[in-house]
N, C-alpha and C positions, 0 to 999 in steps of 0.2 A: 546528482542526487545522492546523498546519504544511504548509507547500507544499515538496511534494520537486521540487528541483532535480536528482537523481540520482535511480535506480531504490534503490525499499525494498526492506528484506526483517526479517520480524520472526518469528523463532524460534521456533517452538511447540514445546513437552517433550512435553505428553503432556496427550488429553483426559482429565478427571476427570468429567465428569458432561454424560449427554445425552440430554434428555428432554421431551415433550408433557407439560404438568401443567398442573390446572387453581386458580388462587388462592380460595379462598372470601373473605369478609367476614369470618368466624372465623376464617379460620387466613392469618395475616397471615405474612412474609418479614423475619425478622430478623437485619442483618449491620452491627447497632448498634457491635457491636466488630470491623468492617473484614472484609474477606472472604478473606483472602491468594489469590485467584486471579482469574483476569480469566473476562468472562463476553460473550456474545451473546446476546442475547434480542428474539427475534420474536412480538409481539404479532398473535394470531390470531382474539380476539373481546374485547370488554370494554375496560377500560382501567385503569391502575395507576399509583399515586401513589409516588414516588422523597420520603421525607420524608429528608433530609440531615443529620449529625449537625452542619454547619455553620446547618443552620435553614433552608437553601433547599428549595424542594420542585421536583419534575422531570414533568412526568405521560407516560406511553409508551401510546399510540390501537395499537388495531386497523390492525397495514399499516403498522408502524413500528419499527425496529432501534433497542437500547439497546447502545452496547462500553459496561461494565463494565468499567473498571480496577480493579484488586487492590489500591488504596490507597482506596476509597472506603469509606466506613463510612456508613449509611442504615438503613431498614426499610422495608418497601413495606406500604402499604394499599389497599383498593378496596371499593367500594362496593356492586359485584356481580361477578361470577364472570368471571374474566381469565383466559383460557384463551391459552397460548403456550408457544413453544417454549425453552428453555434447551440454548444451548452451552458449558461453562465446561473452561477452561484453564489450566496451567502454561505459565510460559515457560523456555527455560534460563537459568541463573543468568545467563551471560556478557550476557545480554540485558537482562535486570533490572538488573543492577551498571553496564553501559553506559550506561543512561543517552539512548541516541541520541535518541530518540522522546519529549518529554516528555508525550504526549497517554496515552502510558502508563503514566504517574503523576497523572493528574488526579485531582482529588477528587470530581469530577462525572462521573456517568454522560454518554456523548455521543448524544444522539437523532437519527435519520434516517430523513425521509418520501422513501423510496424513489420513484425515477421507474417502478420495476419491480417492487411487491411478490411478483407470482406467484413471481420470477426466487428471491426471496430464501428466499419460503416452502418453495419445491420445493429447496432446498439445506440448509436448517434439516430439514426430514422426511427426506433421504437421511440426514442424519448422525445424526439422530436413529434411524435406522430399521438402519444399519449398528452403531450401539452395541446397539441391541435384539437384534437375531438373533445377535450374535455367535459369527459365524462362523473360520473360522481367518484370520489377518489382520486381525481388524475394525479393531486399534487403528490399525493402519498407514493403511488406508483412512479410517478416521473423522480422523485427525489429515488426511489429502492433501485432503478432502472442505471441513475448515474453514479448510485453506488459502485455498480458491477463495473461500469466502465472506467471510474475514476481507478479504481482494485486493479482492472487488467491493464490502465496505463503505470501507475508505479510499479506493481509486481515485474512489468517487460522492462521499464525503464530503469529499476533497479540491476536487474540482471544485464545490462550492458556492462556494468562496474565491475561485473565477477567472472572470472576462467573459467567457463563454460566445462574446460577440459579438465580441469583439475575438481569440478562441481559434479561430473559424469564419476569421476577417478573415486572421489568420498562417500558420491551416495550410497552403496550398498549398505553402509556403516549408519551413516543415515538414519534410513527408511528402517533397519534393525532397530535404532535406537526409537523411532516414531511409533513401531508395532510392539516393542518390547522393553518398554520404558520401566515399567516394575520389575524388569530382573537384572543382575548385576552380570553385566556385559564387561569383561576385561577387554581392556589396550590393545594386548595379542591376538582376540578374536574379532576386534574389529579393523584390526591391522591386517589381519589373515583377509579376512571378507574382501578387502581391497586389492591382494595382493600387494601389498608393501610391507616394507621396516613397519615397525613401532614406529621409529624417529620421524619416518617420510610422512606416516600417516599423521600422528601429530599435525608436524608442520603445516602438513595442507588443508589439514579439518580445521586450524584455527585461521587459516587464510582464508579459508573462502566463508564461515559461518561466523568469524570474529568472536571465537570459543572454543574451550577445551570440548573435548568430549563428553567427560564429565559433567562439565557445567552444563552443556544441549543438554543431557539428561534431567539434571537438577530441574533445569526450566520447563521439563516437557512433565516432571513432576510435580511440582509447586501448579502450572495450568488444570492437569487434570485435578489435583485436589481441590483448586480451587471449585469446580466445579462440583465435587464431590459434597463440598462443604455448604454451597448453596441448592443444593438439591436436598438437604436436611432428611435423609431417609437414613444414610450410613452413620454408625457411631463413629470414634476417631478409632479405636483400632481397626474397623471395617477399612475405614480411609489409608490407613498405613500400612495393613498388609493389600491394598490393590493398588498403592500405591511406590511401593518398593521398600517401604521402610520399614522395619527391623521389628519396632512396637511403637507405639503412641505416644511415648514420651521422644522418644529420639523425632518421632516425626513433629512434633508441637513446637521444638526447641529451632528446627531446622526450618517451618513455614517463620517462626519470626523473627528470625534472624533475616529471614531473605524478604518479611512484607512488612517491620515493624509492629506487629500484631498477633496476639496468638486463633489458634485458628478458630476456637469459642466466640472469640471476638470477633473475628472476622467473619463468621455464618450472624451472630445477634446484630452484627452492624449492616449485615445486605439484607435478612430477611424480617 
């Protein structure tokens, strides 16, 4: 899965199907001719084999998360009784047609040995359990429900890709830059923070974050402005000195350069 350099966000339409079922050895899973919807499935006893219409095979254990992408085409078998949870989803077209995310176009199911199953199972059974009773709101509920958990499987499955040790090594520098984003933090003290070189620090902050320093700042300033600017209470010098910048003008020239739009613009066009 792709390393976000910015904050995701991936569009859910509307759940289609959500439910504890159990697979027998007779009654196998067939979506030979592709599934058009994406799926989550938490394995809760047993374990089931992903046979692929490319010929590879996938197998999903007790205590383990499959995303199902909507371009996969497979069948599932097993051996003996696979008992788990199914979330399946639409996404909005604008989403699908975009393109952003290729992981949500793979051809292969994506598997995760959670560091947390309990976390995963008790959010699989809420939504699972909100589509059952269906009460007034379910759907609204049940879609906010697989928000959280669709969030805590990329968030876990992203962080497989990154040095956990060298992510422990940058964070003070970090979490500095996250609380203290409107003050101009030099190289040396966020180098100090870590205990390293300049150089070392560098290197590792754009290894693990795919960023200067610098630039994590930029971005963590350009978000809150933006915010700033759609809450239409602050003038733009308000905005530029809580925002780290110097005056108004230096900050106007600097939001559009980085949004193609000056930032007048960008409050008249959201609000």
């Amino acid at each position: 899965m792709q390393r976000f350099e910015e904050d995701y966000y991936v569009d859910i339409h509307r759940i289609l199907v959500a439910k504890r079922h159990t697979l027998t050895p007779t009654a196998g899973c067939d979506y030979s001719h592709g599934r058009k919807m994406y799926g989550l499935i938490f394995g809760i006893r047993g374990n089931a084999v992903f046979f692929m219409k490319s010929g590879k095979q996938h197998t999903l254990q007790a205590g383990q998360i499959a995303f199902v992408p909507a371009a996969t085409a497979y069948r599932i078998e097993t051996e003996q009784e696979f008992m788990h949870y199914t979330v399946n989803f639409s996404l909005h077209p604008e989403e699908e047609e975009g393109n952003r995310f290729p992981w949500l176009n793979y051809s292969d199911p994506i598997i995760l040995t959670p560091q947390n199953p309990e976390l995963y199972e008790n959010l699989f059974a809420a939504v699972c359990s909100v589509w059952k009773e269906r009460e007034l709101g379910f759907c609204m509920e049940a879609v906010a429900l697989s928000y959280r958990l669709l969030r805590e499987f990329i968030s876990e499955q992203w962080m497989i890709g990154v040095d956990t040790v060298s992510y422990e090594k940058i964070r003070p520098a970090k979490e500095q830059l996250d609380r203290h984003y409107d003050r101009e933090t030099s190289l040396a003290e966020l180098a100090e923070l870590c205990g390293m070189s300049q150089t070392s620090f560098r290197r590792m902050f754009g290894q693990v974050l795919g960023m200067t320093p610098g630039q994590y700042r930029d971005k963590l300033r350009l978000w809150h402005a933006k915010d700033y600017l759609l809450g239409n209470i602050c003038s733009m010098d308000e905005i530029a000195g809580r925002c780290g910048f110097r005056d108004a003008n230096y900050f106007s020239r600097f939001f559009k350069k980085h949004t193609g739009i000056s930032p007048t613009g960008y409050r008249m066009m959201n609000i």
